[in-house]
C-alpha positions in Angstrom: -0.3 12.5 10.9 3.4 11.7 10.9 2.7 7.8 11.1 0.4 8.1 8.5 2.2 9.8 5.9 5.1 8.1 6.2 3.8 4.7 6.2 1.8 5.1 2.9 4.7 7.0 1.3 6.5 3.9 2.2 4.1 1.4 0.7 3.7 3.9 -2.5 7.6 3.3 -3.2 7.3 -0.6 -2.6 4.1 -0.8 -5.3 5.4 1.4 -7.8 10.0 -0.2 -7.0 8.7 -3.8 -6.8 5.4 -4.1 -8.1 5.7 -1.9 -11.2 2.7 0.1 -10.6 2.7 3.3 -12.3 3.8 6.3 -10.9 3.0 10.3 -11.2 0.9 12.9 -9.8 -1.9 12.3 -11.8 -1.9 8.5 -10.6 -3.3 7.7 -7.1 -2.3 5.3 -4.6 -5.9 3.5 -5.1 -4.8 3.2 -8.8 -1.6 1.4 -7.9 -3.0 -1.2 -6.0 -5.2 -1.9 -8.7 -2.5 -2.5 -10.8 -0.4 -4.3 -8.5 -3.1 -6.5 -7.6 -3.8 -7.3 -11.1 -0.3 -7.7 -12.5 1.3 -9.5 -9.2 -2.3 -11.2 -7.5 -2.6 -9.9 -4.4 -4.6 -11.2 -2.4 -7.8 -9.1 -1.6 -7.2 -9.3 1.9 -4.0 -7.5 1.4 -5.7 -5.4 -1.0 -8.7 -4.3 1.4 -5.7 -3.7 4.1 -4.1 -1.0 2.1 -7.2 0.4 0.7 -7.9 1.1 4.7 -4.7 3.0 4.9 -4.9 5.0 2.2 -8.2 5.6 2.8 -7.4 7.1 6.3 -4.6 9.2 5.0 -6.8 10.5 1.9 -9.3 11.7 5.1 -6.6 12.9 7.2 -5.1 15.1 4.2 -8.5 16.1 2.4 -11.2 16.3 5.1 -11.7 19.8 7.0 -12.6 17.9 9.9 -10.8 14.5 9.7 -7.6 15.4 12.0 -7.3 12.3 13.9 -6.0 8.9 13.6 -9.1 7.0 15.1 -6.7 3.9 15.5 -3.4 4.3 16.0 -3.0 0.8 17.2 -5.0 -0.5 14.6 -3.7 1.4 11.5 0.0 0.5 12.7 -1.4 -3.2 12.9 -2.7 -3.3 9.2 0.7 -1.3 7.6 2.9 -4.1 9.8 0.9 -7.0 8.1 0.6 -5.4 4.6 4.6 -4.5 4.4 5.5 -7.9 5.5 2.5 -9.6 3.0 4.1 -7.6 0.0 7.7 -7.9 0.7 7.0 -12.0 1.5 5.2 -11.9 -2.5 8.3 -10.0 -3.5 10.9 -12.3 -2.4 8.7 -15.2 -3.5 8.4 -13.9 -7.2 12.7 -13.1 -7.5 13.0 -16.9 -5.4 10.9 -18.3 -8.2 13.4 -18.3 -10.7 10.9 -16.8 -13.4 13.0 -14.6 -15.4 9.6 -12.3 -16.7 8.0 -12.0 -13.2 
């Protein structure tokens, strides 16, 4: 559980700090990629990547019976790529010298 909690808490502070998606508790981390994807054009694969993680931790918190990573290798794997992905688009858009983006 420990793995999985932090890592999307992570990735929730990197889409809402450098991606502007909104924050809240009435806005959930399937919302903010949705915005980050529209306003910074991620990439679906990235996109499809953290849908998978916050898909597992919404089943590991919500689900009665969901009380196992069934991937540990593989759910490590995708938050590894994603981080990297979004923090590679961030240093790209600052790099860019576009004072708006």
């Amino acid at each position: 559980f420990e793995l999985v909690i932090r890592a999307t808490k992570d990735l929730e502070h990197l889409l809402e700090s450098g991606f502007g998606a909104p924050s809240g508790k009435t806005v959930g981390l399937h919302d903010k990629i949705t915005a980050a994807q529209e306003s910074h054009g991620l990439s679906s694969d990235t996109v499809k990547k953290l849908r998978y993680l916050v898909t597992i931790r919404n089943k590991l918190v919500h689900e009665h019976n969901f009380n196992k990573l069934p991937d540990r290798a593989g759910f490590a794997k995708s938050y590894d790529s994603v981080e990297k992905e979004l923090k590679a688009k961030l240093s790209s858009s600052s790099s860019s010298g576009c004072v708006i983006c």
